[in-house]
C-alpha positions in Angstrom: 53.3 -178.3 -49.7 53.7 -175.9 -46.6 51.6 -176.7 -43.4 49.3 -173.8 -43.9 47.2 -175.5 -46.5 44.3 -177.4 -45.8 44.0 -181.0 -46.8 40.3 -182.8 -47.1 40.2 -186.8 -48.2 37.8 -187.1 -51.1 36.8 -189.6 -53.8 38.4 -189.5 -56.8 35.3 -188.7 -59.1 35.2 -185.5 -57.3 38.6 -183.9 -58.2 38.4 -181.3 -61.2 41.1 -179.9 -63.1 43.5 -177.5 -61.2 42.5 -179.2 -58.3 46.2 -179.8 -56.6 45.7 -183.8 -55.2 48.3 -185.9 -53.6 49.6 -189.3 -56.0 48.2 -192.2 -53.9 51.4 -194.0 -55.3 54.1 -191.4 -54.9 52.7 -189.5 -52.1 53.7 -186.1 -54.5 51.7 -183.0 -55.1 50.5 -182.8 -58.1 48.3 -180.2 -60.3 45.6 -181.2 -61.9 45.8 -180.3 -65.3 43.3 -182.5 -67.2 41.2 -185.5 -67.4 40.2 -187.7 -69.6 38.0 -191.4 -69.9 39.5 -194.1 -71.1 37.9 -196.9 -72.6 39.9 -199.4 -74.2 40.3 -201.5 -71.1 37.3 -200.8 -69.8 35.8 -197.5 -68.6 37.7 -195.5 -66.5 39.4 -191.6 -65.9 43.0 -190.8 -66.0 43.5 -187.8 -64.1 47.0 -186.3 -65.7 49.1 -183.6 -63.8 51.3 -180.8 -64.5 54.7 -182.7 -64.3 53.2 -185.5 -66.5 52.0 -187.1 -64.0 49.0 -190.0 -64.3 46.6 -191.2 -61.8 44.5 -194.1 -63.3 41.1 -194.3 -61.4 41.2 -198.2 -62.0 44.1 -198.6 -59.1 42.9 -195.9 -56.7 40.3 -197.5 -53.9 40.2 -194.7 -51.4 39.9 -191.2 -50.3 42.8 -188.8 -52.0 43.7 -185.8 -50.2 43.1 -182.6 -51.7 44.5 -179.3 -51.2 41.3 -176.9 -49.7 40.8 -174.0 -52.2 41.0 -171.0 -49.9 
């Protein structure tokens, strides 16, 4: 990501698909390309990028940052 984007920290119940969030784990940029519950173990969203990336809800306890939409 360059330095003229924007960041803002925000739950993760309010990222939407083709929002462009950072992996809490990897600390990589990632495209939101869908979402989806799952509730097999329980009830929780799986955010799932563009590279096949997967951010389980269930390990994420704060803010993620999130590119600004300009």
């Amino acid at each position: 990501m360059s330095s003229e984007h924007a960041i803002e920290q925000v739950p993760l119940s309010e990222i939407r698909e083709g929002d462009t969030v950072q992996d809490p784990t990897s600390r990589r940029w990632i495209k939101v390309t869908r979402t989806a519950d799952d509730t097999t173990s329980g009830p929780h969203r799986v955010y799932y990028g563009d590279g096949g990336e997967e951010i389980d809800s269930r390990y994420v306890t704060r803010l993620v940052n999130r590119q600004v939409r300009e």
